[in-house]
N, C-alpha and C positions, 0 to 999 in steps of 0.2 A: 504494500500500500504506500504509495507519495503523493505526498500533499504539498501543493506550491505556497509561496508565501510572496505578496507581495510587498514590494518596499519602495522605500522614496531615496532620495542624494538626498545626505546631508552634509556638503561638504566641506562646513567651518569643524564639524567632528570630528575628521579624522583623515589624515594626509599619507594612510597606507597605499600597497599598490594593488592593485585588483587583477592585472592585467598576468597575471605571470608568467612577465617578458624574459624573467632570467630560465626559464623551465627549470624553475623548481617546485615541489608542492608539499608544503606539509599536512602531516598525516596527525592527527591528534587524536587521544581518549580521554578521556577524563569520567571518572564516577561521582557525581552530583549530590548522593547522600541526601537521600528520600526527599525527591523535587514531587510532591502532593501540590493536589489544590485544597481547594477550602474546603469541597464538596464532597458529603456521604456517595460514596458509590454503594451500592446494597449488593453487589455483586462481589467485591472484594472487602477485604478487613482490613479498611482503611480510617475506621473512625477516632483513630487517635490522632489523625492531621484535619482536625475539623475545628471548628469554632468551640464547641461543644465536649469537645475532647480532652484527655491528661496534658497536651501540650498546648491548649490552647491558641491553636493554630488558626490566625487571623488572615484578614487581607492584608494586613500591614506588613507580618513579618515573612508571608507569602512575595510580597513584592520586592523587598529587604534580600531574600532569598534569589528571587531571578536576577535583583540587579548586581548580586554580587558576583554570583554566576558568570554573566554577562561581562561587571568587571575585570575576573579571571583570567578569560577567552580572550578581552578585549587587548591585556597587559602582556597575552601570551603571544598573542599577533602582531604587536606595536616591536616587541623585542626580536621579530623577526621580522618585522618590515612589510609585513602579509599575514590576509586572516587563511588561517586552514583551509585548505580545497576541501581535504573531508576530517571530521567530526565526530566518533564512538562512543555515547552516551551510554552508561548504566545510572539506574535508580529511578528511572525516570514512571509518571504514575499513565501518562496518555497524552493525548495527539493537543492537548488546549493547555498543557507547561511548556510543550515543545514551539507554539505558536507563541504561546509568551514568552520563551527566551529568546527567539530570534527573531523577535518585535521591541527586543529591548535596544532603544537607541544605539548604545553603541555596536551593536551586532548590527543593524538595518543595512549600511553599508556593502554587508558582502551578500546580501542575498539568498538567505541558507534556502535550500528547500530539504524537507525532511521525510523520512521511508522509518516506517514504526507500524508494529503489529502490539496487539493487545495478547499479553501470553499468560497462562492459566496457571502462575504466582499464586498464591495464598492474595497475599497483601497488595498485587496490584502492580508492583513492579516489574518494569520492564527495560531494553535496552532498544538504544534507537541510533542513526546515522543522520549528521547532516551534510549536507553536499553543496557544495557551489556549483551553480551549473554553468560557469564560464571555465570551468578547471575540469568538472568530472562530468561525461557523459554517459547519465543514467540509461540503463538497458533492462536490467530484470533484479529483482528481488525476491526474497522467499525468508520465511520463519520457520523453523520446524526446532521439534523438541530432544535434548541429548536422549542417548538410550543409557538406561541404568539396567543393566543383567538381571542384579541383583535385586533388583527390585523395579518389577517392570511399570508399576504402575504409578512410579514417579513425578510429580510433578513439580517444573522449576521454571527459571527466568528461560525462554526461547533462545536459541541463537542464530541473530539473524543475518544474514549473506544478502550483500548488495555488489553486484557486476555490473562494469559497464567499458567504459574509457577512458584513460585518461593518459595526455602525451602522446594519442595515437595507439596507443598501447591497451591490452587487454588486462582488465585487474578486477580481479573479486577483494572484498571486504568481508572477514566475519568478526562480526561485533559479540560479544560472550560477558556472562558475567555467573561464572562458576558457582556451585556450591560452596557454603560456608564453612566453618571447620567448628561450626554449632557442635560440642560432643567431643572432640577433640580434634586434633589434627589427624591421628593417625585412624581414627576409629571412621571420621568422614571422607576417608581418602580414595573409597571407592566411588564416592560421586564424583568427583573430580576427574577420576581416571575415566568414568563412564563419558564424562563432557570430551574430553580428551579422544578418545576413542574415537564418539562421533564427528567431533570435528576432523581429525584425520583421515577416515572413512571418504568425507565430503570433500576433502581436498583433493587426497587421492583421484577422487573421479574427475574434479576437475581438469585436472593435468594430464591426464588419461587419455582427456578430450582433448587439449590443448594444451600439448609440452610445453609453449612459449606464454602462458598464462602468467600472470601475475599475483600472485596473493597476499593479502596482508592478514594476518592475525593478530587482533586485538581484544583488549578486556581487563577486568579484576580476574582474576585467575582463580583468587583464594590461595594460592599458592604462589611458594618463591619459584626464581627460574632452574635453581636445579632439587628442586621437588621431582618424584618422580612423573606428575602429569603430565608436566611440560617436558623434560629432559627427556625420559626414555618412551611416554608413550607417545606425545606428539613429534617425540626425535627432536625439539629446536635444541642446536648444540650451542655453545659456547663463545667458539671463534669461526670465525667468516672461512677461516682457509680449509674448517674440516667439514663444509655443506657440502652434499653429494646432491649430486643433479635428483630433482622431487622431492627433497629433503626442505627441512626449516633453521634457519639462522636466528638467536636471539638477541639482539643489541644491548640486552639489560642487564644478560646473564653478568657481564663483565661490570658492571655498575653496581649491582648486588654483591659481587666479590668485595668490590673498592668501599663496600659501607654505605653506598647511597640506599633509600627508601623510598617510600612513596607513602606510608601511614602508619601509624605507631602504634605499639602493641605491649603492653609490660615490660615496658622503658628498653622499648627493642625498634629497629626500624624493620619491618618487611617490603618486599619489591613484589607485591600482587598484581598491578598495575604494569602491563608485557603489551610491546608493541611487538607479534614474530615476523620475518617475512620468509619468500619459497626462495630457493636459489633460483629462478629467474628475475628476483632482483638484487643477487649477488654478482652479476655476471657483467663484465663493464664492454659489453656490445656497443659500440657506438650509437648511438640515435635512440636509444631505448631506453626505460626508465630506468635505474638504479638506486639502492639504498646510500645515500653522501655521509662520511665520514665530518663530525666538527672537525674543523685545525686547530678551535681553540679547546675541548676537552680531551680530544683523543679517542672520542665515544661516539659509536652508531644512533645511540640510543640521547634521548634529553627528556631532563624532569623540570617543571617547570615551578619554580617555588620561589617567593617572596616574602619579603619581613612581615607585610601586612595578611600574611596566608597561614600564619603561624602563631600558635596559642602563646602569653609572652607569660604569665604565670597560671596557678593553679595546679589542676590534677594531671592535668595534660598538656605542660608546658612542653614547649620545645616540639609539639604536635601539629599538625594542621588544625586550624581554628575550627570547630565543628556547627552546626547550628544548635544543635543542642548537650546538654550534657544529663542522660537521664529525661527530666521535663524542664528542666531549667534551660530558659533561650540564652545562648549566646551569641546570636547576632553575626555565626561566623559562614564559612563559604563551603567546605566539605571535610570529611573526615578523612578526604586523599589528596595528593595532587597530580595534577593532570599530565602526562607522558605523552612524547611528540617523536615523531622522525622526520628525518626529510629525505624527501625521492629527487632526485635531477637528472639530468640527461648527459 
């Protein structure tokens, strides 16, 4: 399902470029940490982001929410000169947050249009893609649910695959946002591996179809990069120079070694937050896309984090600032931060 969005130039807001003349395009995710509306859905258990509810969940702190959001994105774009081609939301509740985020002023600029399915979550959550449609040329989409062996009649967030073009170029998207580690990590690590599974399955045939496809895999994982979901079942290795042709490369793995995070845990950082790509955008073909290397980190991979993204005392200092702690509002932006690549030619 896609849904256009229209927009207006505003163009004393913001002096990015749209056009991207340099062929490069970044690839962003980021997990939003329960983007609700105000409104009882009766369909899902969503009545604790209600007016009405333990959190008291207004219009005010609703909008407080998108616009922070919004700031985020906006800060993540400004630092590279350009808003995202495409966009991998988790947490996200339906198609009227996703219309209010990239109706938030400083988003209107790029134009997102957005592909979101409603998946059969408990609580309503879901993951979603947004697109620029002057960067990526939408083709087909589809939602469908991991297989869990062990327990077949599982129900969790979808994961959803968006292909089309971009750079000329052939590339699917699967956007994911894995099971928890609700129980433990080691006790829930068969869902994970179940998500795993089926997204590898789906890739596989991909490729199958078309060696010179493109694929990006994104998400919360619930897991670090050398967990066994990612490492051994989806294969994403380590270093760029051990991908075998079908295979997956993870830009994180190596940032995760170095100490970086993406959301704090029992005064620990984890790296759940995995942008992986296929070895066809390991391969430096001329004219065709490829995963770029910073010159200035050293890293495939980029987390994007700021002083004002960051909890500065409390229980969860030196954390991502969260919206809430418990039922108490804190006014902040997400419990993760947001992870990028960049693709060039």
């Amino acid at each position: 399902m896609i849904r256009k969005i229209a927009a207006v130039s505003i163009s004393l807001l913001i002096c990015l470029s749209l056009a991207g003349q340099d062929e490069k395009y970044i690839v962003a995710f980021y997990n939003v940490e329960n983007l609700f509306d105000i409104y009882d859905d009766p369909s899902v258990l969503d009545e604790e982001f209600t007016p009405e509810g333990p959190k008291n969940w207004t219009e005010a702190k609703y909008e407080k929410k998108i616009g922070n959001l919004a700031e985020v994105i906006y800060g993540l774009s400004a630092s590279n000169k350009d808003f995202p081609a495409v966009i991998g939301l988790a947490e996200v509740e339906n198609h009227r947050v996703l219309d209010d985020l990239v109706s938030a002023e400083k988003l209107v600029p790029a134009r997102y249009q957005i592909v979101h399915y409603d998946s059969p979550e408990a609580r309503g959550v879901d993951v979603a893609l947004l697109f620029r449609p002057d960067l990526f040329e939408y083709e087909w989409s589809k939602a469908f649910q991991p297989v869990i062996p062990e327990e077949p009649d599982f129900k969790t967030r979808d994961i959803l695959a968006v292909c089309g073009r971009m750079g000329g170029d052939r590339i699917c998207f699967l956007v994911n946002h894995w099971s928890s580690r609700r129980g433990g990590a080691q006790s829930s690590e068969f869902l994970r591996v179940g998500c795993a599974s089926t997204v590898r399955r789906f890739t596989d045939s991909l490729q199958a179809a078309d060696p010179e496809i493109k694929i990006v895999i994104m998400g919360d994982m619930n897991d670090d990069p050398d967990n066994r979901s990612l490492s051994e079942v989806l294969g994403a290795v380590e270093k760029i120079s051990k991908v075998k042709d079908g295979g997956f490369f993870n830009p994180f793995w190596s940032m995760h070694r170095a100490g970086y995070g993406t959301l704090g845990y029992q005064d620990a950082w984890n790296l759940f937050d995995n942008i992986i790509v296929n070895s066809a955008l390991t391969d430096n073909t001329a004219g065709h896309l490829r995963l770029l290397k910073s010159a200035k980190s050293g890293f495939y991979g980029h987390i994007y984090k700021r002083n004002y993204m960051i909890q500065q005392s409390g229980r969860y200092k030196n954390y991502p600032l969260r919206t809430f702690s418990g039922n108490t509002f804190l006014g902040g932006y997400s419990d993760h931060l947001p992870v990028y690549i960049i693709l060039g030619k």
